[in-house]
N, C-alpha and C positions, 0 to 999 in steps of 0.2 A: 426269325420266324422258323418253327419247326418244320422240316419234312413233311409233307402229305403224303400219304398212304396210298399213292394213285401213278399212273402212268398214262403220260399225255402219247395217243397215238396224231402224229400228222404225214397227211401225205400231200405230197407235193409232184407237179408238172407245168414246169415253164412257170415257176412260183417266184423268180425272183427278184423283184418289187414288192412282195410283198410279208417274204418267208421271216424276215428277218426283226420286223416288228411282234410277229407273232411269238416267237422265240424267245425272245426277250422279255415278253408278259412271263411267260408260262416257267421260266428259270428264276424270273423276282420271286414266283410263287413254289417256288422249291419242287418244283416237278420234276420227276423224271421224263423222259422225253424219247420218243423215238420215233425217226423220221424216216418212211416210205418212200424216195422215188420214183417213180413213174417213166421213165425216161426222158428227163428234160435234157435240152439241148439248147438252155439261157445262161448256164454257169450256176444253177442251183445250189448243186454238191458241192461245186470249190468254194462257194460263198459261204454256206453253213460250217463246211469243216475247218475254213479257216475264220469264222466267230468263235465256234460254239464244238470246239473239240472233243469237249463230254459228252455230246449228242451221239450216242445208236442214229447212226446215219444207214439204212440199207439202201441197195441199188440193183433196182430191176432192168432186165432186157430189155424192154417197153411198156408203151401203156396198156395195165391188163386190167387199168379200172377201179376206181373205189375202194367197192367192196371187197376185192383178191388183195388189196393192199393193204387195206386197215388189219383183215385176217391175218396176213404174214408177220405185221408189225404185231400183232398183240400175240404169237404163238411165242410161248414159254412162258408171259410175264406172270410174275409174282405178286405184284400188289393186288390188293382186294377193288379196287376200282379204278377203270380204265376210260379215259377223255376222249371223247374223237374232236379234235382240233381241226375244223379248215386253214389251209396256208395265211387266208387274207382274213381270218378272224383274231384278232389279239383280246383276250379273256385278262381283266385283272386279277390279283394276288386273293380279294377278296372274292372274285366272282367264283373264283377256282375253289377256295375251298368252302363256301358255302355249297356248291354242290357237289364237293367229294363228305363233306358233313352228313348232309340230307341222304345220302344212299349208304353211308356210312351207318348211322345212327339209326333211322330207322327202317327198319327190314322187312318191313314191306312192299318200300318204295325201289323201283330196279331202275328206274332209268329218272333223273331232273337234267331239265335243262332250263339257260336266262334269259332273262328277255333281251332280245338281239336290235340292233340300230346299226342304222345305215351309216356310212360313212359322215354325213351330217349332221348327225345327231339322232335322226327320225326313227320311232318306234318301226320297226321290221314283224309281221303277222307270222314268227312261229311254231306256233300251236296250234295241230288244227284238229277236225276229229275224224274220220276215217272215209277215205274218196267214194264216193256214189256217182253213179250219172248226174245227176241234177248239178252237183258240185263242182263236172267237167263242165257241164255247159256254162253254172254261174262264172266260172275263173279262166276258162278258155276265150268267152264269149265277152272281150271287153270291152271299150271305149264304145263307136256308136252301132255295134253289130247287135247287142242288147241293152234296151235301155235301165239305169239305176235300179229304178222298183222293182223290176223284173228279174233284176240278178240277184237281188236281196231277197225274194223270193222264193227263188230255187236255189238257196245257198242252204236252206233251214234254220232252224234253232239252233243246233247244236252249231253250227259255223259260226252266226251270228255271236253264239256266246262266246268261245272261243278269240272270234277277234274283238272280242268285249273284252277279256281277259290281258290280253295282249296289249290294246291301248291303255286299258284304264285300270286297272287292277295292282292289289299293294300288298296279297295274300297269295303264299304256295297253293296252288288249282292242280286236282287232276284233272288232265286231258288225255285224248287217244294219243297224240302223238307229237313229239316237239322235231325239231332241225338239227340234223346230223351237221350241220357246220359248226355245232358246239354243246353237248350234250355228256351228261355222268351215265357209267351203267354198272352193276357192281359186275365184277371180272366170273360170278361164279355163275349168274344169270345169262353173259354174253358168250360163257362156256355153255353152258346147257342150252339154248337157242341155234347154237352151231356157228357161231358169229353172224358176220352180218352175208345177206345168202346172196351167193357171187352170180344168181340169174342176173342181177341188175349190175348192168356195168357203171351206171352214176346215173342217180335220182332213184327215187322211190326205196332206197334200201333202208333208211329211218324209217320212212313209215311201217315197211315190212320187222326190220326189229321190235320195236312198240309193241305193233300188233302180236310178237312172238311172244314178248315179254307179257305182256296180259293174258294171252294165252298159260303160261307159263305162274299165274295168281300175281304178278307184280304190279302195282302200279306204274303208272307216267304223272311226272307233276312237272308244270312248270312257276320258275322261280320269278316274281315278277322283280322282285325287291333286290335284285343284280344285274347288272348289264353284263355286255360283251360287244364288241363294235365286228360287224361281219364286214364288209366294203364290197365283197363281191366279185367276182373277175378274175381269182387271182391265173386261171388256168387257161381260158378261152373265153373271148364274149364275141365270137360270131356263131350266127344262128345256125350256121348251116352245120355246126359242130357238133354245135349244142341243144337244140330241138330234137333233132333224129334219137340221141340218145334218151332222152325226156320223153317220148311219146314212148318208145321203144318199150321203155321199163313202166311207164302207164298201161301198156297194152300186156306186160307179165300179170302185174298185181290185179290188174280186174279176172288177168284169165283165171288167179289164184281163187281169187278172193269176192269174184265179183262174174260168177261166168254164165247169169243170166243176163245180166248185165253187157259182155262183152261185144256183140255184134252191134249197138247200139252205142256205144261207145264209140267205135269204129269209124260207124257211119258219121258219128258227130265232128271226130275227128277229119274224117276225109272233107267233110263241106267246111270244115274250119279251115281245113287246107286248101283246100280251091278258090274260097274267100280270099286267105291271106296273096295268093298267088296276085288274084285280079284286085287287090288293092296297094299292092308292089308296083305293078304296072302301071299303075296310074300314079305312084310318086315318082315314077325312075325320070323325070325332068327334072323335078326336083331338088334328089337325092338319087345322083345317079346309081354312087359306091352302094346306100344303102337299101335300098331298090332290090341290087343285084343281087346282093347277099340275101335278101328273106325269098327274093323268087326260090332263090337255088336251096334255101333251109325248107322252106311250104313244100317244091317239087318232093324233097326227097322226104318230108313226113307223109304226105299223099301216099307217096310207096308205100313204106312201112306199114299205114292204115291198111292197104290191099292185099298186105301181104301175112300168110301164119305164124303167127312167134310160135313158138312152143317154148311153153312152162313147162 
């Protein structure tokens, strides 16, 4: 198999369960590869350096976040397009260059990404089209707090198509914006965009590229006719870690993007957080451990909602 004309960035944190699958895809597929850590403290580093001794291994003081990592790993690269690889995503040999092709070939397109599956097999929804209020409430607001009809609703068309795309679809679609846990961009549009913008310390920095990129006359397509298996977790999967950041970088991109929008936003987030609190409460007989952990992730997105980000 020839070389691809691409460099895989991945970053990693406490990644190691599942660094090393990843690795292994993205080297069948003749990538160059360069790896970010984050400050892990699981044995990341010695495990990758002693697989995979060709890997651009960097190593940062601690976690300073995503998008500060992706940027350092892609400062100087040479190829004309650059992968953003999650740790727990493993991309086949085909997947990979179908979408260093697609940005390659035609130059329109800045950024493809594939359609993504859960560790089970299950189609994964990501592609979506650009966050509005209506959007927060349909995807915030889920199992019995709003009922089906009602979130399909306020999801609109364009979501609806979107995850029409996503399930059922067997043709390259532009959309607004696909998932940074596996995504092509070409290396001179990620250059001119200013990479990916370090307000977001994790989440929302994809949709904020996309959006840069179309800014920018590029399209976004996603690929449906390739997989890539994400599994998810590979970094934290407690909420109290992981919400505060998520709402956090919800609460940059509306200020950006959305700043009529914002205080309504806010407000939806705070009774979403007050809900999740008093519905915690009531499982913690239950589910004690699990209980304890969303009190303590709702308390502290609550805050966040009351309190100013500045963009």
């Amino acid at each position: 198999m020839v070389e691809l004309e691409a460099t895989a960035i991945v970053v990693t944190y406490n990644s190691r369960g599942h660094i090393l699958a990843a690795l292994t895809a993205l080297r069948q597929a003749r990538l160059s590869v360069r790896l970010v850590d984050n400050g892990s403290t699981d044995g990341t580093v010695e495990l990758v350096r002693a697989h995979f001794p060709e890997i651009t291994v960097l190593v940062g003081q601690g976690n300073v976040g995503f998008a500060a990592a992706v940027n350092r790993g892609a400062r100087g690269v040479q190829s004309n397009v650059l992968l953003l690889i999650n740790p727990d995503c493993v991309v086949p040999p085909e997947t990979a260059r179908a979408l260093v092709e697609t940005v390659l070939d035609r130059p329109e397109i800045g950024i493809a990404g594939p359609r993504l599956l859960d560790a089970d097999g299950r189609v994964a929804v990501s592609a979506h089209p650009f966050e509005t209020l209506t959007t927060v409430v349909a995807s915030r607001f889920g199992g019995v707090l709003v009922p089906v009809p009602v979130r399909r609703w306020l999801a609109g068309q364009r979501r609806r198509q979107a995850y029409d795309v996503c399930l059922h679809g067997a043709l390259p679609a532009p959309v607004d914006w696909v998932s940074g846990a596996c995504l092509a961009v070409r290396t001179s549009l990620f250059t001119a965009v200013g990479g990916l913008d370090e307000a977001y310390f994790m989440y929302y920095e994809d949709e904020e590229l996309c959006l840069q990129a179309r800014r920018h006359g590029a399209d976004v397509v996603y690929l449906p006719q390739v997989t890539a298996v994400h599994s998810g977790g590979a970094s934290s999967s407690d909420p109290a870690w992981i919400w505060p950041h998520l709402y956090r970088s919800m609460f940059v991109f509306f200020g950006r993007h959305r700043p009529r929008s914002r205080r309504a936003v806010r407000a939806v987030v705070l009774l979403r957080a007050v809900l999740g609190v008093a519905l915690a409460t009531v499982r913690l007989s239950l589910q004690p451990r699990a209980g304890i952990a969303r009190i303590r992730a709702w308390t502290r997105v609550g805050r966040i909602a009351i309190t100013r980000i500045h963009v």
